[in-house]
C-alpha positions, -999 to 999 in steps of 0.1 A, spaced: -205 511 501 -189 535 474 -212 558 458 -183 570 435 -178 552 407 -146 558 380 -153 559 343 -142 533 321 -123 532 289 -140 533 254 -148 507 239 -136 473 259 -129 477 294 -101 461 316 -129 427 318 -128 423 283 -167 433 284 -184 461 257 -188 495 274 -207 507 241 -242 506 254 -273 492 236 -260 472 204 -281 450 179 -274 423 199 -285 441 233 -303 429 266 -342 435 267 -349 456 296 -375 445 321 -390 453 354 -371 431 369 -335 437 351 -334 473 355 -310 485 376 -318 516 402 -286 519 418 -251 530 398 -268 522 365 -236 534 350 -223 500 362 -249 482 336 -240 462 306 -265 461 280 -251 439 252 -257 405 251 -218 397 248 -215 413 275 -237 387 294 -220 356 274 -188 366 287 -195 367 326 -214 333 323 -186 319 301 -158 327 326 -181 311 354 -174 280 370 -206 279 397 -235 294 397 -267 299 424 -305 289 415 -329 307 433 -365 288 432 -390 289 461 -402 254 473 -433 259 498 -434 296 500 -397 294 512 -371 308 492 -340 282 484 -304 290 472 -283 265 455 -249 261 439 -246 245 408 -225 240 381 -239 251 346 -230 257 316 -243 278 285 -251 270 248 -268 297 230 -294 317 247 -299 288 275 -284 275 304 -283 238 316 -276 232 353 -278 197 371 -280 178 398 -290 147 417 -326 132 402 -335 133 442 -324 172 443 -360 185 461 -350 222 443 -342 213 406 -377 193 409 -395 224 425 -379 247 399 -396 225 373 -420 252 351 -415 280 380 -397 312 375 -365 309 387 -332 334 395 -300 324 383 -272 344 390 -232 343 382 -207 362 401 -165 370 398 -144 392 425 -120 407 407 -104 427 431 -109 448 466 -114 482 462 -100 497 495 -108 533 497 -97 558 525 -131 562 540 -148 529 551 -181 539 535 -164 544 500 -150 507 498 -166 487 471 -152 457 451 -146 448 414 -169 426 404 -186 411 370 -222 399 375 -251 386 358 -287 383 372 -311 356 345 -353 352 354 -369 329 336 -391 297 338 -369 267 343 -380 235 321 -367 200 332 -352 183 307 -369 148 295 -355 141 268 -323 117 272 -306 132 239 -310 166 251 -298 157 288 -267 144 274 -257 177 254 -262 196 287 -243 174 306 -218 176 279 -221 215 280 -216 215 317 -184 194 319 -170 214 291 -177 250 311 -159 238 338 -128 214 321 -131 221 282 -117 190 265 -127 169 294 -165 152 283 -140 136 251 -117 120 275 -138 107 301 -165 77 295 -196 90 292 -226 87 318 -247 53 316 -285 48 312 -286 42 351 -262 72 361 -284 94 333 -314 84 351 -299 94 385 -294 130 369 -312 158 363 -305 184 341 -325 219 341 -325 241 313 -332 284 320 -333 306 288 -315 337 288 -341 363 276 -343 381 306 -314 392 324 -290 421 332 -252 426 338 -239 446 358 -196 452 360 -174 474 385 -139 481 377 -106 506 384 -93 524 410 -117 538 442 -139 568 440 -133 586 473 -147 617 479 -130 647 473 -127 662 506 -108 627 513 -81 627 487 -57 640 510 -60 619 539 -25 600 552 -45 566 539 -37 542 514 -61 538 486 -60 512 461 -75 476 444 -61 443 463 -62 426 426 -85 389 433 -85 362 407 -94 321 410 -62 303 401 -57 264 393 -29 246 416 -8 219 398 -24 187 390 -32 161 419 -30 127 402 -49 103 417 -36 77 441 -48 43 418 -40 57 385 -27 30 364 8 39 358 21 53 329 -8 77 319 1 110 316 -13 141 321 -39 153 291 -31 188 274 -66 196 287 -55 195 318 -21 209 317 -41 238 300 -55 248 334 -32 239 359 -12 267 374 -36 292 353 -56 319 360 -91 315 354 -103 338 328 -76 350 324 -85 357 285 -117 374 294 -101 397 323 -73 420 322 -52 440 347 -79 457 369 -81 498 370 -57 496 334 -66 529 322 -89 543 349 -90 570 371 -110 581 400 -143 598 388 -145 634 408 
């Protein structure tokens, strides 16, 4: 799509993410994470990383099984410089992914970036690419803090409220853990970069603005009467996800010439 790309503001951008380049806290290049197309797009501090896979709700495991490569969604969450994702014990991938190098990637629209040629349309986006060799986790104590972690990514408050899982529903889960030492970032924001010669086309140009917003709270059917609604959930309803981590898109952008 758009090979134009606008600059971006010192210091934090409209996402909330660093725009300083390498920091003491910075992503280790690789082979694999180095980016050969609009590497000005590329975030190389490792906040910069913690804040895309903080603000994610789902993410997608790649792992071959047989020669054949398999994607699947997942929720996940992150402590440290580690994911945990799970799934069924009987999930054929997780087991596959067991000691193999894995992909793991987390993605947010934030917006559709209509240009006025076709070939200049892109979209805002914030993404994060991991590799890294998955380990299944044994240990019960250890598969209980990632489930906690995971429940927590996608309702914080919620792992205190609810009962925890049993020995038998702990058995019928497994929990993979990915470390995060190899991955890249990579983060498109602001207005489109048409070219020049199309500025001043009878077109409308602009960013359709794209965000994941909670509805109002469902309560179910067979709730025993009188319980309310927890402040961790009134929290999210009717709230924009990320919101904290992403601001108005293009804020202080302009196209790049």
């Amino acid at each position: 799509m758009s090979t134009e790309t606008p600059p971006t503001p010192a210091g934090l951008s409209s996402t909330g993410l660093s725009s300083t380049g390498l920091s003491s806290t910075g992503l280790s290049p690789s082979p694999r994470t180095a980016l050969h197309r609009h590497k000005e797009r590329g975030r190389t501090d490792r906040e910069d990383l913690y804040a895309v896979l903080d603000a994610g709700l789902i993410c997608h495991l790649g792992v071959t099984i047989d020669g054949v490569p398999v994607v699947l969604p997942t929720a996940f969450g992150r402590e440290g410089d580690r994911l945990y994702l799970h799934g069924s014990s009987a999930n054929r991938s997780l087991l596959a992914a067991d000691g193999q190098e894995v992909c793991v990637t987390v993605t947010h629209l934030d917006g559709i970036v209509c240009a006025r040629a076709v070939f200049s349309h892109s979209m805002n986006y914030r993404c994060a690419v991991v590799f890294g060799t998955a380990r299944l986790v044994q240990d019960d104590d250890e598969r209980m803090t990632g489930l906690r972690i995971i429940t927590e990514q996608l309702v914080p408050g919620r792992w205190a409220a609810a009962r925890p899982p049993t020995r038998k529903e702990l058995a019928a889960t497994a929990v993979l853990e990915v470390p995060l030492t190899e991955a890249s970032v990579k983060v498109r924001t602001g207005p489109p970069g048409d070219d020049p010669a199309d500025y001043g086309r009878d077109v409308w140009a602009g960013v359709l603005p794209a965000a994941l917003t909670f509805g109002e709270q469902q309560p179910d059917p067979t709730l025993t009467p009188g319980i309310g609604v927890p402040e961790h959930i009134r929290a999210l309803a009717g709230r924009r996800h990320g919101a904290d981590l992403v601001g108005d898109l293009g804020e202080g952008t302009s196209p790049r010439l």
